[in-house]
mmCIF file as Biopython writes it, N, C-alpha, C and O atoms, coordinates in Angstrom:
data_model
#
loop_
_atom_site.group_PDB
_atom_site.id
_atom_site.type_symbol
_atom_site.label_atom_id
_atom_site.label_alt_id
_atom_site.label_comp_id
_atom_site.label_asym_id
_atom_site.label_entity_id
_atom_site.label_seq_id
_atom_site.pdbx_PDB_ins_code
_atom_site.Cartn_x
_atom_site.Cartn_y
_atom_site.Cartn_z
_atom_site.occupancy
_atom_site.B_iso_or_equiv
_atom_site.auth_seq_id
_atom_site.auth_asym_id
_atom_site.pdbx_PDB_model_num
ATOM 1   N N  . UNK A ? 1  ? 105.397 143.586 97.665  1.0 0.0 1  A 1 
ATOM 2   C CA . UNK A ? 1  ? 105.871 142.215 97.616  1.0 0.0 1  A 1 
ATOM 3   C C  . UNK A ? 1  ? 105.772 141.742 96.166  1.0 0.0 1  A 1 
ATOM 4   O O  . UNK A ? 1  ? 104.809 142.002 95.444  1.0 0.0 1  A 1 
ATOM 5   N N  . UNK A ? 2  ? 106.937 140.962 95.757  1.0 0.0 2  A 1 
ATOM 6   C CA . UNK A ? 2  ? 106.875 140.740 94.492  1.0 0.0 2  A 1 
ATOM 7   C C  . UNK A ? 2  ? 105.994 139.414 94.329  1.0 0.0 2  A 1 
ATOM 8   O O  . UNK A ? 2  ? 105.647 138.858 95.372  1.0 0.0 2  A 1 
ATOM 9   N N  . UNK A ? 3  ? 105.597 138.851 93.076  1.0 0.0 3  A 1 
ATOM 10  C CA . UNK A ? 3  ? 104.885 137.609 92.744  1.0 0.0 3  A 1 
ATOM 11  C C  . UNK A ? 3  ? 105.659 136.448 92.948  1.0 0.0 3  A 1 
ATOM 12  O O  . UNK A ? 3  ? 105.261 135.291 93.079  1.0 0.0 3  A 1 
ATOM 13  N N  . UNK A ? 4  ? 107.012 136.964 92.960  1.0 0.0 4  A 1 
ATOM 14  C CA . UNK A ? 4  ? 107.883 135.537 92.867  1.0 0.0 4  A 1 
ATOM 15  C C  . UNK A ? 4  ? 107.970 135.345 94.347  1.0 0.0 4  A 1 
ATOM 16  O O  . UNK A ? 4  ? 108.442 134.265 94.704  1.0 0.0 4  A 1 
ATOM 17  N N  . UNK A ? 5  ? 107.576 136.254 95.347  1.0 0.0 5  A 1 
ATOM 18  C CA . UNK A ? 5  ? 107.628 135.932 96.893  1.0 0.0 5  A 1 
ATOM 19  C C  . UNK A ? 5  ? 106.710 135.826 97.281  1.0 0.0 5  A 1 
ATOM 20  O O  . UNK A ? 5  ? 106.867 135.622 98.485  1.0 0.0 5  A 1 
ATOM 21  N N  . UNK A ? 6  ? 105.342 135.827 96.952  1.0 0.0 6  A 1 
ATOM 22  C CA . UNK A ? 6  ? 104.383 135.620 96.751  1.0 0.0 6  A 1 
ATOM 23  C C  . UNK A ? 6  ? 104.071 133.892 96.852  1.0 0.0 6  A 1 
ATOM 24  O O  . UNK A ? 6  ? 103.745 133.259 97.856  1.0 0.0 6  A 1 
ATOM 25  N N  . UNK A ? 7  ? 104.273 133.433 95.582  1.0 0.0 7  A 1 
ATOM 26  C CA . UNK A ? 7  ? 104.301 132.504 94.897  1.0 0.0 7  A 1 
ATOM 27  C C  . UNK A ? 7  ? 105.157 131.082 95.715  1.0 0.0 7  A 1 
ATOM 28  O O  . UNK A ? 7  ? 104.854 129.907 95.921  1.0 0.0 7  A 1 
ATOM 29  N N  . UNK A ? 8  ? 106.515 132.070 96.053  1.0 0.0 8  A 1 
ATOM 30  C CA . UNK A ? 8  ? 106.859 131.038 97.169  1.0 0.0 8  A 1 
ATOM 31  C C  . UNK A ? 8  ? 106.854 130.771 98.329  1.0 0.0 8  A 1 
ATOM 32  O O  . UNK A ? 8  ? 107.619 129.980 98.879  1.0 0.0 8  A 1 
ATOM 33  N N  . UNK A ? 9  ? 105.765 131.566 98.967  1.0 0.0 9  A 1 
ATOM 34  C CA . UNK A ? 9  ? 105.674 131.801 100.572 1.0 0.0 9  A 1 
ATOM 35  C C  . UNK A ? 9  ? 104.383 130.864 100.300 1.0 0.0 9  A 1 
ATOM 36  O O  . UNK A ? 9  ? 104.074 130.039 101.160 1.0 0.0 9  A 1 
ATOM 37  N N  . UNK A ? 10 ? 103.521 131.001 98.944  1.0 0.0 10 A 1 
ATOM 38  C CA . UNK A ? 10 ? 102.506 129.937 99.013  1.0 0.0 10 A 1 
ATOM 39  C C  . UNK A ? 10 ? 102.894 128.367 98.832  1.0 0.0 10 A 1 
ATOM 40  O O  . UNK A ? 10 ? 102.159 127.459 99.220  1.0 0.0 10 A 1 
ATOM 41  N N  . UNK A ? 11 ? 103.998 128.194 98.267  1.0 0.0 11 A 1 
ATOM 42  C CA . UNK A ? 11 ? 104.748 127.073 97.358  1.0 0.0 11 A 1 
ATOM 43  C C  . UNK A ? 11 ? 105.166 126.283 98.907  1.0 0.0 11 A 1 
ATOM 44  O O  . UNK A ? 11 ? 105.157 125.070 99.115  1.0 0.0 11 A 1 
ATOM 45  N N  . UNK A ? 12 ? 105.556 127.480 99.971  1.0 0.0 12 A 1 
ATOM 46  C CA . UNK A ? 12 ? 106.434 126.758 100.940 1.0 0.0 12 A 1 
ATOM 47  C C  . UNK A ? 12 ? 105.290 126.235 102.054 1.0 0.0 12 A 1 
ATOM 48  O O  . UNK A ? 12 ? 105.465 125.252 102.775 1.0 0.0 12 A 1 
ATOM 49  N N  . UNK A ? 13 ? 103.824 127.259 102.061 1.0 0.0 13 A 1 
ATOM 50  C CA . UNK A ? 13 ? 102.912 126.805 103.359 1.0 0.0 13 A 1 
ATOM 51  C C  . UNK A ? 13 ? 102.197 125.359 102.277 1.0 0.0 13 A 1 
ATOM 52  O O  . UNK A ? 13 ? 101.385 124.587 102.787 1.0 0.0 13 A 1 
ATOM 53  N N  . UNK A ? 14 ? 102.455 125.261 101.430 1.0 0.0 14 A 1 
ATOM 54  C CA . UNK A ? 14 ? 101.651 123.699 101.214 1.0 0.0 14 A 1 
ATOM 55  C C  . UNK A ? 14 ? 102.705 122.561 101.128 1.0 0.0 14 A 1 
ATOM 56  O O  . UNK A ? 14 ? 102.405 121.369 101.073 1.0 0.0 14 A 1 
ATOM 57  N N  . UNK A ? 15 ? 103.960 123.049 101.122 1.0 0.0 15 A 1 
ATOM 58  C CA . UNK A ? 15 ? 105.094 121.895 101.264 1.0 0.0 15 A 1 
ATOM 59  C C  . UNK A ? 15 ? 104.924 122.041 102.964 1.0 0.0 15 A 1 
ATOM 60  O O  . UNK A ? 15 ? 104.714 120.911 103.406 1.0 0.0 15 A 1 
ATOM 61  N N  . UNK A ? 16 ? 104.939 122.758 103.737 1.0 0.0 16 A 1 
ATOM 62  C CA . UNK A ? 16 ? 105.043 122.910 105.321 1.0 0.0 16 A 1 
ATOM 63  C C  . UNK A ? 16 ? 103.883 121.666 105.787 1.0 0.0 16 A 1 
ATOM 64  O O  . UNK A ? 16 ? 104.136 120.680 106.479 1.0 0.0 16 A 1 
ATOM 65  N N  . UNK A ? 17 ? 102.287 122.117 105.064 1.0 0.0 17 A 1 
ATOM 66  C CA . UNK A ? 17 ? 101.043 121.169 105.255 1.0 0.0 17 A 1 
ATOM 67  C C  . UNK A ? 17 ? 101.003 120.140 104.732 1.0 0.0 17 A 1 
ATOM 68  O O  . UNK A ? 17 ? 99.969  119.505 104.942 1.0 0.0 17 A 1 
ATOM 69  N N  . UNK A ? 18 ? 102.130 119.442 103.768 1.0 0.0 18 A 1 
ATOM 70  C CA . UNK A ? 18 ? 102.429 118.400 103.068 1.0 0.0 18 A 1 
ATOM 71  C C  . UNK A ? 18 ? 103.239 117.302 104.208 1.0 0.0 18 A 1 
ATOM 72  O O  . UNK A ? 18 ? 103.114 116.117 104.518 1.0 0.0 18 A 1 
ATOM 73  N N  . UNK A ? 19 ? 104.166 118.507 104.630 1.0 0.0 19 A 1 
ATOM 74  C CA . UNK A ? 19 ? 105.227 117.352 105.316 1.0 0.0 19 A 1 
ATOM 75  C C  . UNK A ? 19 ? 104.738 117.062 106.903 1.0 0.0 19 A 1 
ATOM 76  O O  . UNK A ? 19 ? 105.243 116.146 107.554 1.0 0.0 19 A 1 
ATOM 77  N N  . UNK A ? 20 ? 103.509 118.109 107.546 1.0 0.0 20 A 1 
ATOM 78  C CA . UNK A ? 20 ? 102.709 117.398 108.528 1.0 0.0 20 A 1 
ATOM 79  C C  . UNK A ? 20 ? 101.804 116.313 108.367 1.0 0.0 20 A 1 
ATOM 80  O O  . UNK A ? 20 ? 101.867 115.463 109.255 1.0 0.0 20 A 1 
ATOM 81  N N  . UNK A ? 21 ? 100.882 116.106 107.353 1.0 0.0 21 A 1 
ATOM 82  C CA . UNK A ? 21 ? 100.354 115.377 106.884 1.0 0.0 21 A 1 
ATOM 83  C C  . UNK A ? 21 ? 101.065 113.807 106.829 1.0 0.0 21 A 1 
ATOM 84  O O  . UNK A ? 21 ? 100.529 112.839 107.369 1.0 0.0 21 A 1 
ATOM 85  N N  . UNK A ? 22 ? 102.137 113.745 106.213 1.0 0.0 22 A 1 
ATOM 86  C CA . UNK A ? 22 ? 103.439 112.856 106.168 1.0 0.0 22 A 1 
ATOM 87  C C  . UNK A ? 22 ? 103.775 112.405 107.577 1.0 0.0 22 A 1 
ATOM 88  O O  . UNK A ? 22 ? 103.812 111.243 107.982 1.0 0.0 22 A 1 
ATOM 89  N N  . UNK A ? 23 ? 104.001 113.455 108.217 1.0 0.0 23 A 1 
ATOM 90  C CA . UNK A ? 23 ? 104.477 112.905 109.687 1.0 0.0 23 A 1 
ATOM 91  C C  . UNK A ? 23 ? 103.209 111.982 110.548 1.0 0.0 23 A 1 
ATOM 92  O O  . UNK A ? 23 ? 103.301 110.930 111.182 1.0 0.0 23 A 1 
ATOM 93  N N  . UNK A ? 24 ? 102.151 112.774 110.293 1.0 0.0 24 A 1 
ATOM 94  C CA . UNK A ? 24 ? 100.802 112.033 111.128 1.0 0.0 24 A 1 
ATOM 95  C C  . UNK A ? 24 ? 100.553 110.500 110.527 1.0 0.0 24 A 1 
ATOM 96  O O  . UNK A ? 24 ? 100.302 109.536 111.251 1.0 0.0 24 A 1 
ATOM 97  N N  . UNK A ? 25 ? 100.670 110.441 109.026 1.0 0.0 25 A 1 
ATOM 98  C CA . UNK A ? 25 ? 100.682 109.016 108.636 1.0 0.0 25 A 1 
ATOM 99  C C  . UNK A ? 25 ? 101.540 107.859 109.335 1.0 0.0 25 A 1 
ATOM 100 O O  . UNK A ? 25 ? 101.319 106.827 109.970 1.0 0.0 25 A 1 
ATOM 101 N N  . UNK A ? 26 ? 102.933 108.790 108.750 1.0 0.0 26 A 1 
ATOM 102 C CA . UNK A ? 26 ? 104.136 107.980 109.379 1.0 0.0 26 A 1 
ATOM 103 C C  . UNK A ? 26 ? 103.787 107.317 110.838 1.0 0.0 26 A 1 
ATOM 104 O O  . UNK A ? 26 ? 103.626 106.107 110.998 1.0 0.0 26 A 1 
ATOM 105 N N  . UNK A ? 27 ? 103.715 108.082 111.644 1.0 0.0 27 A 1 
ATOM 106 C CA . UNK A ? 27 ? 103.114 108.143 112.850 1.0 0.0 27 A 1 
ATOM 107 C C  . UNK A ? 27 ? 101.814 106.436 113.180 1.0 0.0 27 A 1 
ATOM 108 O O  . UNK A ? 27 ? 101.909 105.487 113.959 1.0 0.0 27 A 1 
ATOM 109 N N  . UNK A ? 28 ? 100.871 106.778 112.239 1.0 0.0 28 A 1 
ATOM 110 C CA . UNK A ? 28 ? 99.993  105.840 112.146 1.0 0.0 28 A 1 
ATOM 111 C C  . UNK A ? 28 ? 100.582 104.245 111.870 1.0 0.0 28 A 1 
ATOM 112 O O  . UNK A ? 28 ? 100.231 103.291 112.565 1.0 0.0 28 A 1 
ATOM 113 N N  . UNK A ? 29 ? 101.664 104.133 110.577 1.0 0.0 29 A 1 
ATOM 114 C CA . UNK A ? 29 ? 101.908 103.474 110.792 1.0 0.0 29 A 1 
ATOM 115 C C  . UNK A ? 29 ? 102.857 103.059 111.657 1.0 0.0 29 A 1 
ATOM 116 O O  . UNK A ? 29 ? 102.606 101.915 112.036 1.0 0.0 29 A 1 
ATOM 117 N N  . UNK A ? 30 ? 103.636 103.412 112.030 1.0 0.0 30 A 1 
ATOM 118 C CA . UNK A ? 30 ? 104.352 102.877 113.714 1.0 0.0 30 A 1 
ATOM 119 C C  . UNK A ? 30 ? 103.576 102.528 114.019 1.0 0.0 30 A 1 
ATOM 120 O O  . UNK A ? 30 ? 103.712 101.305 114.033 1.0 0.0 30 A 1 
ATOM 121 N N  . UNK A ? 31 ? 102.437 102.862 114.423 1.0 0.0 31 A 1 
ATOM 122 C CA . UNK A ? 31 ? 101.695 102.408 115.559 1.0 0.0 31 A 1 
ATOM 123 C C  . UNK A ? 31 ? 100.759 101.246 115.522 1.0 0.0 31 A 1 
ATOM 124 O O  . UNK A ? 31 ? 100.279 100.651 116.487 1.0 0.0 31 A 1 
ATOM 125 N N  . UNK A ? 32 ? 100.486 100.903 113.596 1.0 0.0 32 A 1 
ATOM 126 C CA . UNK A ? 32 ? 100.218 99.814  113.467 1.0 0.0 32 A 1 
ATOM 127 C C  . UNK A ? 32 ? 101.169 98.488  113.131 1.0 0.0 32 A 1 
ATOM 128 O O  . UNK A ? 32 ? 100.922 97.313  112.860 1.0 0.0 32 A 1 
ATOM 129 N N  . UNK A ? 33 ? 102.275 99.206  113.272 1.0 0.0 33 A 1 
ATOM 130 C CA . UNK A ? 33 ? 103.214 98.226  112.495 1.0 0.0 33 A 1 
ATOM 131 C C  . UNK A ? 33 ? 103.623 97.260  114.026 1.0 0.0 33 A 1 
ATOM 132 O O  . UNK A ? 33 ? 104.027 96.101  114.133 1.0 0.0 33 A 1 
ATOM 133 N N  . UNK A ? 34 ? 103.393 98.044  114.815 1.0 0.0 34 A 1 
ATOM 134 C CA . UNK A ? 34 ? 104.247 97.446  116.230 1.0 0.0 34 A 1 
ATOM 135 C C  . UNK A ? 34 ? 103.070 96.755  117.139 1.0 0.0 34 A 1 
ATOM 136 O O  . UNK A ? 34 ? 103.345 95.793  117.856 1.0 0.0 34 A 1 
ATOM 137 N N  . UNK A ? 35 ? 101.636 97.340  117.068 1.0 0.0 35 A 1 
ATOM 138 C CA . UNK A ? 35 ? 100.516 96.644  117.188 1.0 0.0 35 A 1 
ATOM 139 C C  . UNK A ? 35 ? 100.397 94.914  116.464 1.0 0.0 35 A 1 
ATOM 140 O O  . UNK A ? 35 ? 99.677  94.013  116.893 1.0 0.0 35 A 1 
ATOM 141 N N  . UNK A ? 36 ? 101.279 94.854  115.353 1.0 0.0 36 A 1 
ATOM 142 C CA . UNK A ? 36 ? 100.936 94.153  114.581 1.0 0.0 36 A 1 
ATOM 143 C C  . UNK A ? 36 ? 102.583 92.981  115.153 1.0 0.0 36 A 1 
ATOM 144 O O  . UNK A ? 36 ? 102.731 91.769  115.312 1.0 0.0 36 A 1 
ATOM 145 N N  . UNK A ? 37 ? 103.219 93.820  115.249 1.0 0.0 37 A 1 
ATOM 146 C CA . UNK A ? 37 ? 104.500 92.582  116.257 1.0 0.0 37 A 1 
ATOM 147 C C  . UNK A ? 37 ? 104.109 92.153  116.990 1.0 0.0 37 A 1 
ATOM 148 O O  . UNK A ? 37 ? 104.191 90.924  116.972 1.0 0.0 37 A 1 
ATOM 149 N N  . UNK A ? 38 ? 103.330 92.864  118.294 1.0 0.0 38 A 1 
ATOM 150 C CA . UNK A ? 38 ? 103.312 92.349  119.572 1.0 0.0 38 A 1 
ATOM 151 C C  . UNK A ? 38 ? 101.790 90.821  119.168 1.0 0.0 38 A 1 
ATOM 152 O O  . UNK A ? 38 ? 101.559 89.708  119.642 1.0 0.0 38 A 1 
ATOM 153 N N  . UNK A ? 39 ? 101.254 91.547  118.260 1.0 0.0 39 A 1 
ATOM 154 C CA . UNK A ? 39 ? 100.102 90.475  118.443 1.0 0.0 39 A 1 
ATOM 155 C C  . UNK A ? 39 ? 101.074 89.350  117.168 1.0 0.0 39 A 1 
ATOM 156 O O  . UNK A ? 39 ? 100.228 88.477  116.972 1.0 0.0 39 A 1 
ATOM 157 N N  . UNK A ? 40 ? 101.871 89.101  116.597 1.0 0.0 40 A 1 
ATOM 158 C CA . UNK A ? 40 ? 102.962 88.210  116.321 1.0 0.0 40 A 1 
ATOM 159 C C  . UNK A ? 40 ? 103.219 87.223  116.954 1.0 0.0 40 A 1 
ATOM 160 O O  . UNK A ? 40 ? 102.981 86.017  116.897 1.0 0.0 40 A 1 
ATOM 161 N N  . UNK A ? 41 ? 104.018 88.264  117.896 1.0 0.0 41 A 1 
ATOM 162 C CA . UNK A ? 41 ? 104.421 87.750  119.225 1.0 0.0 41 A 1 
ATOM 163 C C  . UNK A ? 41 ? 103.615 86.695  120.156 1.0 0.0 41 A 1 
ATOM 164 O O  . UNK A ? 41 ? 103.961 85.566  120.505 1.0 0.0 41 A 1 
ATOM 165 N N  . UNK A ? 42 ? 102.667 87.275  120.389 1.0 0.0 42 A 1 
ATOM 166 C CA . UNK A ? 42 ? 101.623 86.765  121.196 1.0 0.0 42 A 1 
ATOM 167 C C  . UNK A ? 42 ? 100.847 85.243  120.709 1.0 0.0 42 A 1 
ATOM 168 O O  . UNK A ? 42 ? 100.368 84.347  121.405 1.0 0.0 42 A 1 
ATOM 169 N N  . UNK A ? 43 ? 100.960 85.395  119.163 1.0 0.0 43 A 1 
ATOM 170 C CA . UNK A ? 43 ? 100.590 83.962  118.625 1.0 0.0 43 A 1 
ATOM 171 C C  . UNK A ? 43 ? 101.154 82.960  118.616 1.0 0.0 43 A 1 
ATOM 172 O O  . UNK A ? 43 ? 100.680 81.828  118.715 1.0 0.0 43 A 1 
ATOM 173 N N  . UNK A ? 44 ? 102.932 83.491  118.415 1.0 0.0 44 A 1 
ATOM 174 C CA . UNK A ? 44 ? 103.973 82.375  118.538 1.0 0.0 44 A 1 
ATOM 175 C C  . UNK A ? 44 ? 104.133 81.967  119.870 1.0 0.0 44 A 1 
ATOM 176 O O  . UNK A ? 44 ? 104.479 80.809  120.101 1.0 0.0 44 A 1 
ATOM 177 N N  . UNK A ? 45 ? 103.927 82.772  120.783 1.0 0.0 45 A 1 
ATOM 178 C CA . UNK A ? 45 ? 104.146 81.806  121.964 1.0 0.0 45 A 1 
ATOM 179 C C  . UNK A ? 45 ? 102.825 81.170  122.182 1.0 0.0 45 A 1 
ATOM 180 O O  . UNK A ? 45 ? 103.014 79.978  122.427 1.0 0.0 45 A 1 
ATOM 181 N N  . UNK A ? 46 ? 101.582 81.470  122.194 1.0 0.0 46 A 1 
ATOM 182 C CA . UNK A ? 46 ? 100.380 80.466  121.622 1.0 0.0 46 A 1 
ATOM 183 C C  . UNK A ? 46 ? 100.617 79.345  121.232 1.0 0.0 46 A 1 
ATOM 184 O O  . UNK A ? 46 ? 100.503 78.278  121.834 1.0 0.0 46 A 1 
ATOM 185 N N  . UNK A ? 47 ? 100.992 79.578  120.095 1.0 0.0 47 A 1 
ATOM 186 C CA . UNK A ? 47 ? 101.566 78.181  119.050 1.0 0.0 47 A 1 
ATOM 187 C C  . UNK A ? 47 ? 102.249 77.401  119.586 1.0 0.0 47 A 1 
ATOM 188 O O  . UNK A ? 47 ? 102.055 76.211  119.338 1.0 0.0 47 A 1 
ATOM 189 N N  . UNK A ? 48 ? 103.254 77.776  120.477 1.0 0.0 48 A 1 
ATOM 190 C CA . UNK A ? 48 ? 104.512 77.192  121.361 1.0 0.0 48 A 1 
ATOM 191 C C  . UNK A ? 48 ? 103.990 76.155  122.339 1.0 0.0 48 A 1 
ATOM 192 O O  . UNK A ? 48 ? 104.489 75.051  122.557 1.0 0.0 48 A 1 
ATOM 193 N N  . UNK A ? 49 ? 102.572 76.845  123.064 1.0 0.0 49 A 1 
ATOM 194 C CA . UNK A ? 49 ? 102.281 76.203  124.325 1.0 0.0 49 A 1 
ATOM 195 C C  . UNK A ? 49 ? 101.596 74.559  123.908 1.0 0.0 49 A 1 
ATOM 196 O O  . UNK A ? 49 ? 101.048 74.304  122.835 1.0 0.0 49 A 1 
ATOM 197 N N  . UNK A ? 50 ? 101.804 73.545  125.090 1.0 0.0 50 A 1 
ATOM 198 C CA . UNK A ? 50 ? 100.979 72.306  124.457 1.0 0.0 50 A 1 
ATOM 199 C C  . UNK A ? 50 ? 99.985  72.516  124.476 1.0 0.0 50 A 1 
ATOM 200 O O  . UNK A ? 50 ? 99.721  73.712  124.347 1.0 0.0 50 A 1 
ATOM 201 N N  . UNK A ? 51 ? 98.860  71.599  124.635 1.0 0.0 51 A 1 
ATOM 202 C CA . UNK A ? 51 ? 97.371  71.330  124.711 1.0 0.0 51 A 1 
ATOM 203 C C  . UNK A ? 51 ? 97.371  71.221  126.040 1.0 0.0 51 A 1 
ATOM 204 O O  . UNK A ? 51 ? 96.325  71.651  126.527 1.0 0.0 51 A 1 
ATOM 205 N N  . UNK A ? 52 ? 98.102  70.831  126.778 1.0 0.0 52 A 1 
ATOM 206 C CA . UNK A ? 52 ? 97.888  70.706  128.190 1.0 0.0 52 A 1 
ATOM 207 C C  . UNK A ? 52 ? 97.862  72.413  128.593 1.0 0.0 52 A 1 
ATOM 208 O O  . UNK A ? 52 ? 96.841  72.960  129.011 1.0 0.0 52 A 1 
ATOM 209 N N  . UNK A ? 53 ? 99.312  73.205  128.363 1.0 0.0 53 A 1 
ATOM 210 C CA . UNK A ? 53 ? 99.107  74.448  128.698 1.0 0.0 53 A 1 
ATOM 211 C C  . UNK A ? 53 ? 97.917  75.169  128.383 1.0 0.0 53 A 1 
ATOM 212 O O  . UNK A ? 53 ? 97.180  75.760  129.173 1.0 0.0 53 A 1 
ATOM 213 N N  . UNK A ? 54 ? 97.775  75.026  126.806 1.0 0.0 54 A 1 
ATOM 214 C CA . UNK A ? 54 ? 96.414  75.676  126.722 1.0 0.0 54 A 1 
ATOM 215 C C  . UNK A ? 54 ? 94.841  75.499  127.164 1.0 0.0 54 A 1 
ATOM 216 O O  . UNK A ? 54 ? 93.840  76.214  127.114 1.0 0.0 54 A 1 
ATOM 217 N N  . UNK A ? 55 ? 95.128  74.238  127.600 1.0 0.0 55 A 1 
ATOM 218 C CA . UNK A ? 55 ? 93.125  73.587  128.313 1.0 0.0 55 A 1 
ATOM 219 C C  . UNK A ? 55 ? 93.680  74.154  129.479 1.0 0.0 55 A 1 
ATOM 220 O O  . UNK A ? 55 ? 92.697  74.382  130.184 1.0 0.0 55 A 1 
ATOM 221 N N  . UNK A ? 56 ? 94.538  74.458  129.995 1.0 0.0 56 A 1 
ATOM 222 C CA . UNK A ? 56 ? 94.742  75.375  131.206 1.0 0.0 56 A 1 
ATOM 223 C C  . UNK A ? 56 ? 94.312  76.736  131.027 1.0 0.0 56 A 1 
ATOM 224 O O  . UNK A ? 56 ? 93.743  77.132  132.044 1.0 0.0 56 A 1 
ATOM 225 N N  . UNK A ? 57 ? 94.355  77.366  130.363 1.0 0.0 57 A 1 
ATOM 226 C CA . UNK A ? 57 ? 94.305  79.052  129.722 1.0 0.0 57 A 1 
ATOM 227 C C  . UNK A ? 57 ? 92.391  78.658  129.103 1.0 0.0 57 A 1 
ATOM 228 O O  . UNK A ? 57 ? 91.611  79.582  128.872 1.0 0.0 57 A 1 
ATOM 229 N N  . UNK A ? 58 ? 92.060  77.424  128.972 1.0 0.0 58 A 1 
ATOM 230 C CA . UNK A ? 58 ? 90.421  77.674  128.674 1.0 0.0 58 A 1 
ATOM 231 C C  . UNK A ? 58 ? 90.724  77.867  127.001 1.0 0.0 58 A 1 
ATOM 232 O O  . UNK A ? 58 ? 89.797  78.379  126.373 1.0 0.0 58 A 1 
ATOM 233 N N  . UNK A ? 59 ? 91.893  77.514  126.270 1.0 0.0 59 A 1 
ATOM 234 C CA . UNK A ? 59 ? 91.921  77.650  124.451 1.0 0.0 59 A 1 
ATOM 235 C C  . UNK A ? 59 ? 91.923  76.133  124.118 1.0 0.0 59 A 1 
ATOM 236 O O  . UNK A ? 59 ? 92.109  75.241  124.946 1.0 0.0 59 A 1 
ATOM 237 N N  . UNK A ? 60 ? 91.729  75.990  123.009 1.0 0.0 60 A 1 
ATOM 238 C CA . UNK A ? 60 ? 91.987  74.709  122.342 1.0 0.0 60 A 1 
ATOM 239 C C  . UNK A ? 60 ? 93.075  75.307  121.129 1.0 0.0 60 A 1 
ATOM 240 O O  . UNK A ? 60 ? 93.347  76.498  120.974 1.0 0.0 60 A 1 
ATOM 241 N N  . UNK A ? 61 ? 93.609  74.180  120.330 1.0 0.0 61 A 1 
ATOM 242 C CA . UNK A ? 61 ? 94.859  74.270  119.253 1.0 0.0 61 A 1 
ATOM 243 C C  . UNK A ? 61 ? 94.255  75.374  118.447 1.0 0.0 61 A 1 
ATOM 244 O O  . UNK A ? 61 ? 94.918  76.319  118.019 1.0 0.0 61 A 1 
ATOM 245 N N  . UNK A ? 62 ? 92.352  75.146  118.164 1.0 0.0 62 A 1 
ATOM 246 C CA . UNK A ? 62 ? 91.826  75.427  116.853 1.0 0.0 62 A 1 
ATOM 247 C C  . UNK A ? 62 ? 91.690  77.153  117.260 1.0 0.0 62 A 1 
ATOM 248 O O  . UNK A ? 62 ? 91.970  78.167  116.620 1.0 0.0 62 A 1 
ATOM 249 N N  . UNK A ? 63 ? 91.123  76.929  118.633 1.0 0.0 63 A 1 
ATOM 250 C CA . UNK A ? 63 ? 91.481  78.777  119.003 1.0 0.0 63 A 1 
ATOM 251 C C  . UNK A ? 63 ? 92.107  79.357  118.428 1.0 0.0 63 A 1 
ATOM 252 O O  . UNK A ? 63 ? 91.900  80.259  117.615 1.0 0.0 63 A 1 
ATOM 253 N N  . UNK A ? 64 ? 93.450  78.626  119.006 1.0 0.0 64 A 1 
ATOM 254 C CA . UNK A ? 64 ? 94.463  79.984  118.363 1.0 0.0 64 A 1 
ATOM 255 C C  . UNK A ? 64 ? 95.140  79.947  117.163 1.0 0.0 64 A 1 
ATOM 256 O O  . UNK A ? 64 ? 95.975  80.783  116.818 1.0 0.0 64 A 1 
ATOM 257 N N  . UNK A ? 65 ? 94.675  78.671  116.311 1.0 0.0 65 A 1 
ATOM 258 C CA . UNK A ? 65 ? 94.447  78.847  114.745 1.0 0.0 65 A 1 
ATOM 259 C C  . UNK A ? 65 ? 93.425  79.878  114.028 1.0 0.0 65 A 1 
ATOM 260 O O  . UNK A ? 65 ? 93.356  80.169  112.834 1.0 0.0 65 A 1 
ATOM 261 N N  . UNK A ? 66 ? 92.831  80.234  114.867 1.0 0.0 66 A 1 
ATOM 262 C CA . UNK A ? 66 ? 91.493  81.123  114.088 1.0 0.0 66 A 1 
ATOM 263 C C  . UNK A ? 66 ? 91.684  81.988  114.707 1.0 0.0 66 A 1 
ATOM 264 O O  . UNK A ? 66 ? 90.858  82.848  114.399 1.0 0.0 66 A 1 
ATOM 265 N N  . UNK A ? 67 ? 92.524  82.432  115.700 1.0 0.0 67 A 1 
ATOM 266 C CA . UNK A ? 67 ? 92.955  83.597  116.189 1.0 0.0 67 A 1 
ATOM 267 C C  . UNK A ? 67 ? 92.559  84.817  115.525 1.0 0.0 67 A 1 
ATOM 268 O O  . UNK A ? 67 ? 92.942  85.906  115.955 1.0 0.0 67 A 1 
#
C-alpha cells in the first residue's frame, strides 16, 4: 500500500468521525431549538389568558412573568 493511500484512508476515517460528530450536535440542537418553541408557545398563551383565567389555573400575572 502506498503512503498516499495510506494517508488518505486516514484523511477520510477523521472526515467520516468529523461529520458524525456534526450530525449528533446538529441533532442536539433541534432538539433544543424546538424545546425552546413549544415553551414560547406556552408563555404566549399564558400571557394571553386574563387574571380571572389564571386565579383559575392557581398563577398570578407575576408567575408567568418570572416564568
Amino acid at each position: 500500500m502506498s503512503i498516499r493511500k495510506l494517508i488518505l484512508g486516514m484523511m477520510l476515517g477523521a472526515m467520516h468521525a468529523g461529520a458524525h460528530k456534526v450530525r449528533a450536535v446538529a441533532r442536539r440542537l433541534d432538539g433544543w431549538l424546538e424545546r425552546r418553541r413549544l415553551a414560547a408557545a406556552a408563555m404566549r398563551e399564558l400571557a394571553a389568558m386574563s387574571d380571572f383565567e389564571l386565579r383559575d389555573i392557581r398563577l398570578s400575572r407575576y408567575d408567568v412573568e418570572h416564568l
